[in-house]
C-alpha positions in Angstrom: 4.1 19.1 28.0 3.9 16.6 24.8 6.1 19.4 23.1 8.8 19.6 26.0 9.1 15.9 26.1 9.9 15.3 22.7 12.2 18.6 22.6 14.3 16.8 25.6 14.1 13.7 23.7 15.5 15.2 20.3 18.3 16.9 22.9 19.6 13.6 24.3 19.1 11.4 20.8 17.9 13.0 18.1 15.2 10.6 16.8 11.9 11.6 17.7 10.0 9.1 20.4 6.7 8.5 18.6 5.7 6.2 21.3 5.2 9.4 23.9 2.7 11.6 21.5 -0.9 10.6 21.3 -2.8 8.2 19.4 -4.0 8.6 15.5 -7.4 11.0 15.6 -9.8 9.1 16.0 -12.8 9.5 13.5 -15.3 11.8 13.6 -18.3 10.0 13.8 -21.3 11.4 12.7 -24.7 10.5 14.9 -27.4 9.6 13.1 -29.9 12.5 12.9 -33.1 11.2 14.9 -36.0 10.0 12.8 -39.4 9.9 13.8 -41.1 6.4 12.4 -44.6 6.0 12.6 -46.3 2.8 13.6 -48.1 2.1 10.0 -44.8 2.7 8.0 -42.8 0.3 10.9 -45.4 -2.5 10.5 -45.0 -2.4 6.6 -41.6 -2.3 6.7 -41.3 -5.6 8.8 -43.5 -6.9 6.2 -41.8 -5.4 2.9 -38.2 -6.8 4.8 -39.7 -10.1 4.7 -40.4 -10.4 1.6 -37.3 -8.9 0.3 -35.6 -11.3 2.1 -37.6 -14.3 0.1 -37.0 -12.4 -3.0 -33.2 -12.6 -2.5 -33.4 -16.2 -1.5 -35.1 -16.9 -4.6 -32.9 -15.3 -7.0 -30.0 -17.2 -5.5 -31.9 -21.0 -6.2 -32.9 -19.1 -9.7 -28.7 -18.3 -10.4 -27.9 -21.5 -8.8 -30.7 -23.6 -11.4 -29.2 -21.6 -14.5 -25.9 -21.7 -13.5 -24.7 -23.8 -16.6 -27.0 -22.0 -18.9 -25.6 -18.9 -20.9 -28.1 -15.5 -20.0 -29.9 -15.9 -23.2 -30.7 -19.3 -22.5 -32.4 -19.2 -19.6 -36.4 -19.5 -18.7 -37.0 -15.5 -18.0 -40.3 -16.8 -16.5 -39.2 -18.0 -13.8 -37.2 -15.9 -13.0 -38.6 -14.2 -9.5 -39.9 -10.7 -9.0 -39.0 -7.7 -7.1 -41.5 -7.1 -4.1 -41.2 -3.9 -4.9 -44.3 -4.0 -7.1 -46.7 -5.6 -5.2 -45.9 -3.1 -2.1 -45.6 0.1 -3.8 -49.3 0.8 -3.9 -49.6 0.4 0.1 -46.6 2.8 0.7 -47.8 5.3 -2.0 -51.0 5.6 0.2 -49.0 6.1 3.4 -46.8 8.9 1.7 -50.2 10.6 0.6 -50.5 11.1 4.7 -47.2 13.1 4.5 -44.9 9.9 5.8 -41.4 11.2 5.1 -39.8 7.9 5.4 -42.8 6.1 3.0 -41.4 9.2 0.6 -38.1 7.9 0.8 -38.7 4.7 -0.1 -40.8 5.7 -3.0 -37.5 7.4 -4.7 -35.5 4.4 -3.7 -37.9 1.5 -5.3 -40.0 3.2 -8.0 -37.2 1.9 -10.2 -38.0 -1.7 -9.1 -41.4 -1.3 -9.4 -41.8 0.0 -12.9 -40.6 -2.1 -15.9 -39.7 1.2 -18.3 -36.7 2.3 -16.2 -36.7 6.2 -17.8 -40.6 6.4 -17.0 -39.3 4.9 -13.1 -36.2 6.9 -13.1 -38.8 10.2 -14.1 -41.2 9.1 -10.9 -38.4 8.9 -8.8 -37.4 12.1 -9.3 -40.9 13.5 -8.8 -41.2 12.1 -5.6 -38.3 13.3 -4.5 -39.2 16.8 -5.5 -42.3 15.8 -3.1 -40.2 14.8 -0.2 -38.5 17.8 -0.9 -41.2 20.3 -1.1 -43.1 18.5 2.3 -39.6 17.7 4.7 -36.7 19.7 3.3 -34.8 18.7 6.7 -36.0 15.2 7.2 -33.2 12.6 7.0 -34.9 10.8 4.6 -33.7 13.7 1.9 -30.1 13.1 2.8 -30.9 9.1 2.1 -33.0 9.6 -1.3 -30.3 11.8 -2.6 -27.8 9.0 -2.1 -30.2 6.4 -3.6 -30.8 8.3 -6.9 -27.0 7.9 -7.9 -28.3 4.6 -10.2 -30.6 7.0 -12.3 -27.3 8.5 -13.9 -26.9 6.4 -16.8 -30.8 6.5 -17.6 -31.4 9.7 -17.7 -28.2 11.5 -17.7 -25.1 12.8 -15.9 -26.8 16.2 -16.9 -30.1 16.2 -15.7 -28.8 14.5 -12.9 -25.8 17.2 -11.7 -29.1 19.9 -12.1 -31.6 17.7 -10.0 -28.8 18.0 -7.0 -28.3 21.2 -7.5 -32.2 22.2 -7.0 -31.8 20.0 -4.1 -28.7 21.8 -2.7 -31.2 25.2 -2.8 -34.5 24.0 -2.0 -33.7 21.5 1.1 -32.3 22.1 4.7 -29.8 21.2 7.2 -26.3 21.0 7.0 -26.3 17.0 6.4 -29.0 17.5 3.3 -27.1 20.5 1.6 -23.9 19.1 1.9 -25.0 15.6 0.2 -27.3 17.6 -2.2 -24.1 19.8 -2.9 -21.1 16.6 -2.9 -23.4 14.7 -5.3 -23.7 18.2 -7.9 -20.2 18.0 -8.0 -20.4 13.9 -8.8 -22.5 13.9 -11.1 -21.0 17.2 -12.7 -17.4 15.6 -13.2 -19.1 12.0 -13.5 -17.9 10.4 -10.7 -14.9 12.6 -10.5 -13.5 11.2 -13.9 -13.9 14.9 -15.8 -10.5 16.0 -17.1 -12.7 19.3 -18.3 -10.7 22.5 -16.8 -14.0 24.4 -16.7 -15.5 21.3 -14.5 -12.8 20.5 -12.7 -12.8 24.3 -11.4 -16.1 24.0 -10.9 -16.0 20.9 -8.9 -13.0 22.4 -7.1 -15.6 25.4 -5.8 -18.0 22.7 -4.9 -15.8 21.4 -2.6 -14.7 24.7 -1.1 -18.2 25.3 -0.5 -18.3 21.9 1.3 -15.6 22.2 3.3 -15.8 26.2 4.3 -19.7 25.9 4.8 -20.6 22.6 5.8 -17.8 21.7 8.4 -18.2 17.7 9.9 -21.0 16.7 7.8 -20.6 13.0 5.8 -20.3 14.5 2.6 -17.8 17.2 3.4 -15.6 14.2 5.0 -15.8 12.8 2.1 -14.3 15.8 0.1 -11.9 16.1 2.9 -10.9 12.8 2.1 -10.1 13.2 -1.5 -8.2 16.7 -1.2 -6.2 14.8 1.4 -5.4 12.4 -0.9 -4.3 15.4 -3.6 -2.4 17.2 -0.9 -0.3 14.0 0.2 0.8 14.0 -3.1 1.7 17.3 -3.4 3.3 17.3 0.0 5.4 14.6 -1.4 6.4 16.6 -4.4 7.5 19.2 -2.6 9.6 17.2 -0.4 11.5 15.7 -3.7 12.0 19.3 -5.0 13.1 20.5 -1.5 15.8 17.3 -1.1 17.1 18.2 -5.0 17.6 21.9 -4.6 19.5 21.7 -1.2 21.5 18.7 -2.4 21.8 20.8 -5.3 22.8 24.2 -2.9 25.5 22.1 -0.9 27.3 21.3 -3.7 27.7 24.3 -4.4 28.8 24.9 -1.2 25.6 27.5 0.1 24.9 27.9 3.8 21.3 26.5 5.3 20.5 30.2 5.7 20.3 30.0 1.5 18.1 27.1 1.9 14.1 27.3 0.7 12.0 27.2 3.7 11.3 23.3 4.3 7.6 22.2 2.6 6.3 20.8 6.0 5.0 24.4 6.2 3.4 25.0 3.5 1.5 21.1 3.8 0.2 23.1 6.9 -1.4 25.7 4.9 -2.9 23.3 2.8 -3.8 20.6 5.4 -5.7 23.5 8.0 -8.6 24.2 5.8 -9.5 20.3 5.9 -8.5 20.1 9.8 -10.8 22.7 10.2 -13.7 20.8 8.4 -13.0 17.6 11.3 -10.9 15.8 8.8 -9.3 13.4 12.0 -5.9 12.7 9.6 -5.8 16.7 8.8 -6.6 17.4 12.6 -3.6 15.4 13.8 -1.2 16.6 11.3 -2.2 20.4 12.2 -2.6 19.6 15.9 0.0 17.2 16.7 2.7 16.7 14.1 3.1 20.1 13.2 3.5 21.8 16.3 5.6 19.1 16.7 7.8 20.2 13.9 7.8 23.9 14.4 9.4 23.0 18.3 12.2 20.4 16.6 13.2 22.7 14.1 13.1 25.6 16.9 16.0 23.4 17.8 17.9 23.6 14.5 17.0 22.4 10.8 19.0 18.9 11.2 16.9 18.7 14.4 13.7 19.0 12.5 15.2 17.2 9.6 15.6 14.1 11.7 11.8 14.7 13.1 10.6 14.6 9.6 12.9 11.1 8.6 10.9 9.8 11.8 7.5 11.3 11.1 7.7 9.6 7.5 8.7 6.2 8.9 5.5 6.1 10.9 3.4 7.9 9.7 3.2 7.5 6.2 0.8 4.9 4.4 -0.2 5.8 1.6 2.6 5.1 -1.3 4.9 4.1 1.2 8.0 3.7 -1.6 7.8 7.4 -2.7 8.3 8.7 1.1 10.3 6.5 1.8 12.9 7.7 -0.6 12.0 11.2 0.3 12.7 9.7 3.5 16.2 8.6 2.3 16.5 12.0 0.2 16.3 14.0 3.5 18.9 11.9 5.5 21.0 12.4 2.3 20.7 16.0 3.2 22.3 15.6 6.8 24.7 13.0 5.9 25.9 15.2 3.2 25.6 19.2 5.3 26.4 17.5 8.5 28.1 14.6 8.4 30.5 14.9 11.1 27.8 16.4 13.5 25.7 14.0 16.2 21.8 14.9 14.3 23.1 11.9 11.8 23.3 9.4 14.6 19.6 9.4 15.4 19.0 9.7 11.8 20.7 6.6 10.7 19.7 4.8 14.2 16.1 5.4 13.5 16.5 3.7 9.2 18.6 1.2 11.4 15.0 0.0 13.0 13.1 -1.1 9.7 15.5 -1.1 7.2 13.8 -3.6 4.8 11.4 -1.5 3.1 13.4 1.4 1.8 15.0 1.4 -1.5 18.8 0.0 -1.5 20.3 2.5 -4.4 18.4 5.4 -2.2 19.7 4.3 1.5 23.5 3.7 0.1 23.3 7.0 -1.9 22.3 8.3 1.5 25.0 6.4 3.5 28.3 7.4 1.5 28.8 10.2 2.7 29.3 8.6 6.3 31.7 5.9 5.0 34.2 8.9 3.2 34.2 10.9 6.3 37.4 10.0 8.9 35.6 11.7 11.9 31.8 10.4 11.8 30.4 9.9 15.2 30.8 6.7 15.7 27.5 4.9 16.3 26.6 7.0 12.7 29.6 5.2 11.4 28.6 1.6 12.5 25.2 2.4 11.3 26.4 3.7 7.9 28.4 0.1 7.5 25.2 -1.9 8.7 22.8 0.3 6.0 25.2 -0.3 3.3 26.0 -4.1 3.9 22.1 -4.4 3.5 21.5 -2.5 0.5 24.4 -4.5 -1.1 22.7 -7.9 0.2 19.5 -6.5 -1.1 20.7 -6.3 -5.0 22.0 -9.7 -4.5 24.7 -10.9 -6.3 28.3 -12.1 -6.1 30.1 -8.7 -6.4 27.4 -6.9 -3.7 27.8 -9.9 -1.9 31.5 -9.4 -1.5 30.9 -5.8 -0.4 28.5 -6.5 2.0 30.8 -9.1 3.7 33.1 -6.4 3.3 31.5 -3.5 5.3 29.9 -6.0 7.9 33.6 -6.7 8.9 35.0 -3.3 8.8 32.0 -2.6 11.5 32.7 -5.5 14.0 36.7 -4.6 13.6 36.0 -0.5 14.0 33.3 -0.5 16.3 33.1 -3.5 18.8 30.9 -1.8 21.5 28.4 -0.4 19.3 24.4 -1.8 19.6 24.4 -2.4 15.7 27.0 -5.5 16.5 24.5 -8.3 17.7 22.8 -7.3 13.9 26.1 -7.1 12.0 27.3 -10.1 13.6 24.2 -12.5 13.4 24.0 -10.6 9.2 27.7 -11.6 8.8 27.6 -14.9 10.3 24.5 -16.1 8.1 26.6 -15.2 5.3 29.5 -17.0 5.9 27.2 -20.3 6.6 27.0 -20.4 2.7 30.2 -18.5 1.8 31.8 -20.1 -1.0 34.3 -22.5 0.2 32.1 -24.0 2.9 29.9 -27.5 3.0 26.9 -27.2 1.8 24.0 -26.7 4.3 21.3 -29.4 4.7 18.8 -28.7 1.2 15.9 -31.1 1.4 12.1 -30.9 0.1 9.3 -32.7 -1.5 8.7 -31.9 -5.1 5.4 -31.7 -7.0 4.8 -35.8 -7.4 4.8 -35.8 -3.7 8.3 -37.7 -3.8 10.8 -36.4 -1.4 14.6 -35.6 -2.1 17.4 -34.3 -0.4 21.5 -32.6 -1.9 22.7 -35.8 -0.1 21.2 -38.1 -3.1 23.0 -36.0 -5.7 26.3 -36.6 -3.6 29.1 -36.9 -6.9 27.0 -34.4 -8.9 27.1 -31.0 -9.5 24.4 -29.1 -8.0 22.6 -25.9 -8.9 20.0 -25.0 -6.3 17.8 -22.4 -7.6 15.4 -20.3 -4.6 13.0 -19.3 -6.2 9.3 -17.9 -6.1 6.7 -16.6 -9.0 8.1 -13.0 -9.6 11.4 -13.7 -9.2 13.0 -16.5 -11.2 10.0 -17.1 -13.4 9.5 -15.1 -15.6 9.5 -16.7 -18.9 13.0 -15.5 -20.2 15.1 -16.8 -16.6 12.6 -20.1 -16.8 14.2 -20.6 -20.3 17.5 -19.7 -19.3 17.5 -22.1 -16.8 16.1 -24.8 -19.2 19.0 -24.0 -21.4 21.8 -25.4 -18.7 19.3 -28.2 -17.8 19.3 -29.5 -21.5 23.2 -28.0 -21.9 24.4 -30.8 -19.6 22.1 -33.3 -20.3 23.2 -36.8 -19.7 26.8 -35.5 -17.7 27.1 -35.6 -13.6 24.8 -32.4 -13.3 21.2 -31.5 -11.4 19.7 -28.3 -11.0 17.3 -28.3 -8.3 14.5 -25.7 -7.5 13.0 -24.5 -4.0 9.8 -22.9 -4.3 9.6 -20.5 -2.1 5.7 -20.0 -1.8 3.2 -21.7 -0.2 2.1 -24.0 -3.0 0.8 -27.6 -3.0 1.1 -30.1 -5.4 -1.8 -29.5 -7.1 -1.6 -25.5 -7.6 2.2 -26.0 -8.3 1.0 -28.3 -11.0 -1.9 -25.6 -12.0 0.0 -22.6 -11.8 3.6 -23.5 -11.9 4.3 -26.2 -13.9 2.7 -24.9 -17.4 5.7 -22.4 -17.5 7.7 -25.3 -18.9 9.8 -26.3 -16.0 12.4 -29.1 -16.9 14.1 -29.3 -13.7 13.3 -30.6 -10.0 11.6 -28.2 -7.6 11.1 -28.8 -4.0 8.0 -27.0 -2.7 9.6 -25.5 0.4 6.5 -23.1 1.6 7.2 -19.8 2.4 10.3 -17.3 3.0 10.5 -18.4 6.6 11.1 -22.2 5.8 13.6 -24.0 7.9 15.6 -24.7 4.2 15.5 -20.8 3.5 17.2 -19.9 7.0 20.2 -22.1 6.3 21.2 -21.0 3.3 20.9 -17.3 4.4 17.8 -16.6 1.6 16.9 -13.3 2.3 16.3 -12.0 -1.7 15.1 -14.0 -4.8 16.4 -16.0 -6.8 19.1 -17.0 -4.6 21.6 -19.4 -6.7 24.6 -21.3 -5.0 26.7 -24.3 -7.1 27.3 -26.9 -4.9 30.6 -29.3 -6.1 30.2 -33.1 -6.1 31.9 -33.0 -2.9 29.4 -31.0 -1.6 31.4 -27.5 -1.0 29.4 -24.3 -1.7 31.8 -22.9 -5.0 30.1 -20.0 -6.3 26.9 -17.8 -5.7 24.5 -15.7 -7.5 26.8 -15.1 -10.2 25.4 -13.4 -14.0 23.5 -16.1 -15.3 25.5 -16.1 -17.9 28.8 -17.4 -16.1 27.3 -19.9 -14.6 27.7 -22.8 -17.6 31.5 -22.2 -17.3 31.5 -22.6 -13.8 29.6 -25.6 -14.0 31.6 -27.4 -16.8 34.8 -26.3 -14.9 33.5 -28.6 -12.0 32.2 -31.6 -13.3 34.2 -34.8 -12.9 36.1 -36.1 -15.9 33.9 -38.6 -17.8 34.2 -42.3 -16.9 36.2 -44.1 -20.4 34.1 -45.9 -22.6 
């Protein structure tokens, strides 16, 4: 039924409805196996927990005491000591009885209890060869496998990668052989940083073992987790390869038929083993999204072409950039194969939604083919002129500026009945508020010295206002740059004035901020939603507008390097002497 409704919705407008498929997986969550606790180790627990507790307490007031004192300095006999010690003897008389969980923390706090760590880190090991030996399918194996990951660097990443292995043959249950066997392969690759070829394959079968073997366990999830990881990428690099060859095949004028088969499929091969194991991202790819798929592109490739632009839009978060222009790449491939054809109009509807994260090179790269066409649907068209007056706003300066006004007129002229005109309007209309030839807007802040200021008080000046925030406008080159002017025009009718457009206060603007060397006013204006931002249209950063001493708006976000010719061609003539 899911499958019908989205094929109808793909027939009417051919951007998938997300909103009528299931939620995410949810997690496979593991119950905790049952463990028996006997009344002895319960009572000495509650005891040992105490303790512990005080222990902790009293290393903080020891830190705290010492805090001004380098380590070397400090009184070591004072210095509190682990409980570990003075209980060790009580539970190594209760694991004598065969208490599995007095066992377990035997492995876990010998090290504590011992002050030569390789002699501890030797004990631990034995006594986990007891818990073995007595309770290969106790929990508490599972738990002191875990614990002995600190023992690596004492006795080493070699005798440690053969102690799990033993442990992967000699204990029992799924949940034990599966950590004893995910912790072999740790410890083997140490922590998974091995670039070895002969480990890394080894590692590899490790985790085929894992996931073929030991299906839903913690550890295999764990696996799953990081070969989901590998295959997203690889799934990703498919995609690229799949966007550049049929780009590549249409100019040279091949049919679809030509086409490689389209790498959703073979993610499914890859993802299916993991899905299998109860990864819940792998499950819903292989049960949901893919079936999903294979009935859109039933429908035709620029059906399922659309599905996938959709897909990635939501369901994409890790390295959201890199799909995203995979994202772009594959509407490239419609608005390029079949631009005249209705498939683009749900494509370029469904960018239209949350245009502001993909990449403006990318989305007009994607969009020209649209804007060269003379019979584009016509809702593609308006969308096309939209997506491109953004990606021109988004480079922001004059000349994209210019284009952007451009497009955004061509739409409300060509297209008056489309949906995309409340956006194109409102876009265009912010614009022209600080178009070059209008009054200023209303520019007013407080600056670092808590003294507030407004463009009114520079009324007969010249005016540079500056937005600006830490990474863009900054950096020490454009912090010079702007220094430069400042000290160009010293003692003439000109101000540049700054609007911070972070949430700093005067004291972290004077921490953090000022040090960079800034000669010239800056109002601290909070964030990108500020009041001041909206009127002036600030949407990208640095945002630079000259203001005349008349206060009319005469140029914007020009190459910093026009901008002291502007300004001298503005300032009133000097007063005689």
């Amino acid at each position: 039924m899911l499958l019908f409704t989205l094929l109808l919705s793909l027939a009417v407008d051919p951007t998938p409805s997300f909103s009528q498929t299931p939620a995410r997986e949810k997690p496979v969550r593991q119950q905790p196996r049952k463990r028996e606790v006997s009344p002895a180790f319960d009572a000495l627990m509650r005891r040992w927990n105490v303790s512990l507790q005080e222990f902790a307490s009293a290393l903080i007031q020891y830190n705290q005491r010492n805090a001004a004192l380098p380590e070397d300095k400090r009184d070591k006999s004072q210095l509190p000591k682990h409980p570990a010690a003075a209980y060790w003897q009580e539970f190594r008389i209760l694991a004598s009885t065969g208490d599995e969980n007095a066992l377990q923390w035997l492995v876990e706090q010998t090290r504590f209890a011992r002050s030569d760590a390789l002699a501890a880190a030797d004990e631990s090991l034995q006594i986990l060869d007891e818990l073995i030996r007595a309770h290969p399918e106790s929990p508490a194996v599972e738990g002191s496998l875990e614990s002995l990951r600190g023992l690596a660097e004492t006795v080493g990443w070699q005798r440690m990668a053969q102690t799990y292995k033993e442990a992967s043959e000699r204990s029992q249950g799924p949940d034990n052989q599966s950590r004893a066997l995910y912790l072999h392969a740790w410890a083997l690759s140490e922590r998974f940083t091995s670039q070895d070829p002969k480990v890394l394959a080894e590692v590899e079968l490790l985790g085929d073992t894992l996931i073929e073997g030991f299906p839903k366990t913690r550890a295999t999830l764990e696996i799953c987790s990081s070969r989901m990881a590998r295959i997203d990428k690889e799934h990703l690099t498919l995609q690229r390869e799949w966007i550049a060859t049929v780009l590549g095949r249409i100019e040279q004028h091949q049919p679809p038929e030509s086409w490689p088969r389209q790498p959703m499929h073979a993610a499914y091969e890859r993802y299916l083993p993991i899905a299998n194991a109860g990864h819940p991202q792998a499950m819903g790819f292989c049960s949901r999204y893919y079936p999903a798929f294979q009935q859109a592109e039933r429908n035709g490739l620029p059906v399922a072409l659309v599905w996938i632009s959709a897909w990635i839009g939501e369901h994409r978060p890790n390295d959201p950039g890199a799909w995203n222009l995979a994202r772009l790449g594959l509407v490239q491939v419609l608005t390029t194969q079949w631009t005249t054809e209705r498939f683009v109009v749900g494509a370029t509807t469904d960018l239209v939604r949350n245009p502001s994260a993909l990449d403006s090179q990318a989305l007009n790269a994607a969009m020209q083919p649209l804007l060269a066409s003379l019979n584009v649907q016509p809702r593609a068209h308006a969308n096309a002129l939209y997506l491109c007056a953004l990606s021109d706003l988004a480079v922001n300066d004059w000349a994209h500026w210019e284009t952007a006004r451009a497009h955004l007129e061509k739409l409300l002229a060509e297209h008056p009945t489309e949906d995309i005109v409340t956006k194109a309007d409102e876009t265009l209309r912010s614009m022209i508020n600080v178009w070059p030839g209008t009054a200023a807007p209303d520019f007013r802040g407080t600056d670092a010295e808590g003294k507030a200021f407004r463009l009114e008080d520079y009324r007969g000046r010249v005016v540079l206002i500056d937005f600006v925030d830490q990474g863009n406008g900054l950096s020490p080159g454009e912090v010079a740059a702007r220094n430069r002017l400042v000290q160009r025009f010293e003692g003439q009718a000109f101000s540049l004035l700054g609007g911070l457009l972070e949430g700093h206060s005067p004291r972290s603007y004077t921490e953090q901020i000022a040090p960079r060397g800034i000669l010239w006013r800056m109002a601290l204006l909070g964030g990108l939603q500020s009041d001041i931002a909206a009127y002036w249209s600030v949407s990208q950063r640095p945002a630079t507008f000259l203001v005349d001493p008349q206060g009319v708006i005469r140029a914007r976000n020009l190459p910093w390097d026009q901008w002291e010719a502007e300004i001298a061609r503005l300032l009133p003539p000097a007063a005689p002497k």
